[in-house]
C-alpha positions as CSV (number, residue, x, y, z in Angstrom):
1,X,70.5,-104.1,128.0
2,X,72.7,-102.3,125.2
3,X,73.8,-100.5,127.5
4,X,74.9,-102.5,129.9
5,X,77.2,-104.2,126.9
6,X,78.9,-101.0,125.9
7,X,79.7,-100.1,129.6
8,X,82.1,-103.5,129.4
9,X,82.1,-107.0,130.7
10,X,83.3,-105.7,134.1
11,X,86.6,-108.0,133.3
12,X,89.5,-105.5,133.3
13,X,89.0,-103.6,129.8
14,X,88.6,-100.5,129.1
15,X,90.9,-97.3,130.6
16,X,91.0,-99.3,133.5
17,X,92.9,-102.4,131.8
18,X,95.3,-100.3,130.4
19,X,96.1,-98.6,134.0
20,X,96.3,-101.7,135.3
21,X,98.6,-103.5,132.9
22,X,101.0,-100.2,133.3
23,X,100.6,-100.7,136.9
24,X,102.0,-103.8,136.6
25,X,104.6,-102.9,133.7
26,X,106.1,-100.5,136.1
27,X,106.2,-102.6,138.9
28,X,107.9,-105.4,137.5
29,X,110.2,-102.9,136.3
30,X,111.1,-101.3,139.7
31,X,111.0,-104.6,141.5
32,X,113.9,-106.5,138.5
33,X,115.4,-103.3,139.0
34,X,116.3,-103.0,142.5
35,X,117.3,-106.8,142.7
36,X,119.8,-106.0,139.9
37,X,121.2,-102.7,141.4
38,X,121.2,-105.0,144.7
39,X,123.5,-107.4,143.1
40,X,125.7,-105.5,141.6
41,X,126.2,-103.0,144.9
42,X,126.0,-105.3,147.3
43,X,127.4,-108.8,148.5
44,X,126.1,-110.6,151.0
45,X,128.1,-112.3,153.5
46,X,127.9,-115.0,156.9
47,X,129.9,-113.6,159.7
48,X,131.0,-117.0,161.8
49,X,132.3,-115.8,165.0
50,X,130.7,-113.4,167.6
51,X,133.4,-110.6,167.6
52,X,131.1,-107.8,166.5
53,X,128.7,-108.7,169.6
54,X,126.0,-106.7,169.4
55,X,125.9,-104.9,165.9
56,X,126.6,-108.7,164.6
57,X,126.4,-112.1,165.9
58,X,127.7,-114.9,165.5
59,X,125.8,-116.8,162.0
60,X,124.2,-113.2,161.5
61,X,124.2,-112.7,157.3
62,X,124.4,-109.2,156.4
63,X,124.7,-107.2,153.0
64,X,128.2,-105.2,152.6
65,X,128.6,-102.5,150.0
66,X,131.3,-103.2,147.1
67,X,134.0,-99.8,148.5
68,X,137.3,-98.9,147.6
69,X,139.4,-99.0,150.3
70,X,140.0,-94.9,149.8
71,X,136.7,-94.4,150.1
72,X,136.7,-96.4,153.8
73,X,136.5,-93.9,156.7
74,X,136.4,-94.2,160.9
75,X,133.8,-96.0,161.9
76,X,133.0,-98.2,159.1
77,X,132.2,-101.7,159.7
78,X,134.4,-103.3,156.8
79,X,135.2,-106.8,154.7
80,X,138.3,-107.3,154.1
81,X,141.1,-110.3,153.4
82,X,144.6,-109.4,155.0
83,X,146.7,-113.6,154.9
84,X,148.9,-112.5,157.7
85,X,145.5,-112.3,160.1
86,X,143.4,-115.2,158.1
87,X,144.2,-117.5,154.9
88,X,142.0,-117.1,152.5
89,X,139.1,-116.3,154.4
90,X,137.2,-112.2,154.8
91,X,136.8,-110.6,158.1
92,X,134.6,-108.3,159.1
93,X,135.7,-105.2,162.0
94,X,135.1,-102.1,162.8
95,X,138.1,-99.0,161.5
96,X,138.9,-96.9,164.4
97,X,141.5,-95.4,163.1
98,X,143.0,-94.4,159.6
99,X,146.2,-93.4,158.1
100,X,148.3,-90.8,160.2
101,X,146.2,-91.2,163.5
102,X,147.1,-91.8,167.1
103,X,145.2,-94.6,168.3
104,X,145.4,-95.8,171.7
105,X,143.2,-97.5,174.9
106,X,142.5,-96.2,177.5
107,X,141.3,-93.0,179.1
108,X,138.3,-93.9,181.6
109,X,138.2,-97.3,180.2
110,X,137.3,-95.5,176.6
111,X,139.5,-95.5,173.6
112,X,141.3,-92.3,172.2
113,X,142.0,-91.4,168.6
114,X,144.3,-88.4,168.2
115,X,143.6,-87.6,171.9
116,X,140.0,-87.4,172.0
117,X,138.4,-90.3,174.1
118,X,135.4,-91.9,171.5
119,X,131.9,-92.3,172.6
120,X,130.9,-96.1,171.2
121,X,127.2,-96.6,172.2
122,X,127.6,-99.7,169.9
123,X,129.5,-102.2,172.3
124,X,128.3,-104.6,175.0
125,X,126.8,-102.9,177.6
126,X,129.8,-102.8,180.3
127,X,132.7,-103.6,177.8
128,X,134.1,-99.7,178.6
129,X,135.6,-101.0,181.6
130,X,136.7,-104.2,180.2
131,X,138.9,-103.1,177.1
132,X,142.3,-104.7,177.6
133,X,144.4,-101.7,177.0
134,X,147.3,-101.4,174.5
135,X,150.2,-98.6,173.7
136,X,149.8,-95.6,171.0
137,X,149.8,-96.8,167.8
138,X,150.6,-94.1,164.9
139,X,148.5,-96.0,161.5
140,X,150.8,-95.7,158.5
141,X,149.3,-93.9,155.3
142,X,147.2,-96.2,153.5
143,X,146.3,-98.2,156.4
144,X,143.5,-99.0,158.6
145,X,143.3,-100.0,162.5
146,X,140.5,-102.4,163.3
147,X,138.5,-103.6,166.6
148,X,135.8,-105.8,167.1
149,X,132.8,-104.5,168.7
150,X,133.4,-107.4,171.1
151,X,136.7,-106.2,172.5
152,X,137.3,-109.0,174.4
153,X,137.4,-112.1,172.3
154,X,137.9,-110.3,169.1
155,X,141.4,-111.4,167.2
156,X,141.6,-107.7,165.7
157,X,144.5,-105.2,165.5
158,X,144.9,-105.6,168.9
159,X,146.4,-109.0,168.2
160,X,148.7,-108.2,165.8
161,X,150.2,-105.6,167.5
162,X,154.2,-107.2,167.0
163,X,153.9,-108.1,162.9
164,X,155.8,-106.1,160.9
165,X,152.5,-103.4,160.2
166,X,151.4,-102.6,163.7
167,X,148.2,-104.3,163.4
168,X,147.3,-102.2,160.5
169,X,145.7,-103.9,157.5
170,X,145.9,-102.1,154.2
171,X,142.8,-100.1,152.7
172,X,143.0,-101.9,149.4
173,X,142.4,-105.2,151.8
174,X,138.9,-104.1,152.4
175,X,136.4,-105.0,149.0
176,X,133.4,-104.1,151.0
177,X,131.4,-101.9,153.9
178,X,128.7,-103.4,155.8
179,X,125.4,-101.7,155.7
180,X,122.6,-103.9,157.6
181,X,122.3,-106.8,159.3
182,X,119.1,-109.0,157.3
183,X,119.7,-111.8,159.1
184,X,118.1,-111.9,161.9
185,X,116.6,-108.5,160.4
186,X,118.1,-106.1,162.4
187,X,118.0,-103.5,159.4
188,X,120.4,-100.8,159.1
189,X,123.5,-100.6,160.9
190,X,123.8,-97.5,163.3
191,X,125.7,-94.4,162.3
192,X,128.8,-94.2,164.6
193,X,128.6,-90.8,165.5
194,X,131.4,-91.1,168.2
195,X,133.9,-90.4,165.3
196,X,132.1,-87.4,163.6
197,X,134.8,-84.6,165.5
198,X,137.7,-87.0,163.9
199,X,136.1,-86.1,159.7
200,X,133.4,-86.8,158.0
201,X,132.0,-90.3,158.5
202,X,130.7,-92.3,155.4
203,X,127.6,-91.8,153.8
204,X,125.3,-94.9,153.8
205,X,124.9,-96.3,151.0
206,X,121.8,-97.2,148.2
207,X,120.1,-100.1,150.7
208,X,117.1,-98.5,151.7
209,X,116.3,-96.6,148.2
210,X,117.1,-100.1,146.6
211,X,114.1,-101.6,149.6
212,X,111.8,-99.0,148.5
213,X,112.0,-100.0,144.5
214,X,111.1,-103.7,145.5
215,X,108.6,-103.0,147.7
216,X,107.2,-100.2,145.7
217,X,106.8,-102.8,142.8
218,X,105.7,-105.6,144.4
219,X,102.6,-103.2,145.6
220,X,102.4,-102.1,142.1
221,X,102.4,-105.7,140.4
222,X,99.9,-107.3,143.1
223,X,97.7,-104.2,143.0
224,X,97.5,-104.1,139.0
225,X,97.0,-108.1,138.8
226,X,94.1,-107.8,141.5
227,X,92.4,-105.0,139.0
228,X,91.0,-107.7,136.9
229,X,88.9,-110.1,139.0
230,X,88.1,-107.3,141.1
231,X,86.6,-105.8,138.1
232,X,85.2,-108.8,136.9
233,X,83.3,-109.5,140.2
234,X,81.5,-106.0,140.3
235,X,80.6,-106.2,136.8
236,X,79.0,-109.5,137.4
237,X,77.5,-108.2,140.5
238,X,76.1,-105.0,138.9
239,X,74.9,-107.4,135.7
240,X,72.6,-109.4,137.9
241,X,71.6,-106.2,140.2
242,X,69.8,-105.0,136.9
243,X,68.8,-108.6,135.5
244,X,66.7,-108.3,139.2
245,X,65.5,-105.1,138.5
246,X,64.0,-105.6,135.1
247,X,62.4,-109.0,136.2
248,X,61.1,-107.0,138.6
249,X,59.7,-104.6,136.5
């Protein structure tokens, strides 16, 4: 019977408490943690119309990285604010082009940056064919040239062709990159690897590492607070398997 009493109450003490409550320490640290770093790299925006149909529909919300526009390269799907396209309202396209390029539509329905026709698995199924085409545009330094995945009804660069910029929106317009679609979840938005001869293409950014921390420490907190009554319940258990056993005896 003593020794039953030293060997615990079966509620949690012992080396396993003190795993436990660590377990759960550390997992309420990695889960606070990744909402904060969330917050502070990523904004989270409503995109109302449909002209990044398929990658993003119309009422899809999706989390956008907080870039510099220097650090925006082709292929990007970007926020920015330009008042000569929209007053006082962000917009979300897709770069195809970046300062000092040729961009122009089309060669075999596709469009061409510097001459090389681009591969873009990410539009409607079909919309190679249907791209209304448009004269060579040279992008000033500094500036970006933006589609819609949805060439068709997209208001994009396309439509701005006569302002005084070409169509071209300024890289310090953009305040953010858009990394996933969670909104439906459609998760992670696909590489566009159609630009990769043109440079180097962006480099995702902390979204899934961030995922990982909450998740990580939401496993962590749920599987440290279950230690207890789990605990509790065996020790009770094995206390009346050997209450039996000596009535018994």
């Amino acid at each position: 019977m003593g020794s039953a009493a030293r060997g615990g109450d079966g509620s949690g003490g012992g080396v396993g408490g003190v795993l436990s409550g660590i377990a759960v320490a550390l997992g309420l640290v990695l889960f606070l943690a990744g909402f904060g770093w969330a917050a502070l790299v990523y904004r989270p925006y409503a995109v109302p119309t449909a002209s990044m149909t398929p990658t993003i529909d119309a009422g899809d919300r999706v989390l956008a990285q907080r870039v510099d526009g220097a650090d925006v390269r082709r292929g990007d799907v970007v926020v920015f604010r330009d008042k000569s396209w929209v007053t006082n309202a962000d917009v979300v396209k897709r770069v195809v082009a970046v300062g000092g390029d040729k961009v122009a539509c089309c060669t075999d329905g596709k469009l061409t940056v510097n001459g090389k026709r681009i591969e873009e698995p990410y539009l409607p199924k079909g919309a190679q064919a249907e791209i209304q085409g448009f004269p060579t545009v040279v992008v000033p330094e500094g500036r970006l040239f933006l589609l819609g995945d949805e060439r068709q009804g997209s208001l994009d660069s396309t439509a701005h062709l006569t302002d005084a910029a070409g169509g071209t929106v300024a890289r310090s317009a953009v305040s953010a990159r858009v990394d996933s679609v969670i909104w439906p979840m459609k998760g992670m938005i696909a590489r566009p690897t159609g630009f990769e001869a043109l440079g180097e293409l962006s480099r995702p950014g902390p979204l899934r590492l961030i995922e990982l921390m909450i998740a990580g420490g939401a496993v962590l907190v749920l599987a440290g607070g279950a230690y207890g009554p789990i605990a509790a319940r065996l020790g009770r258990s094995r206390t009346r398997t050997g209450a039996e056993a000596v009535g018994a005896a």
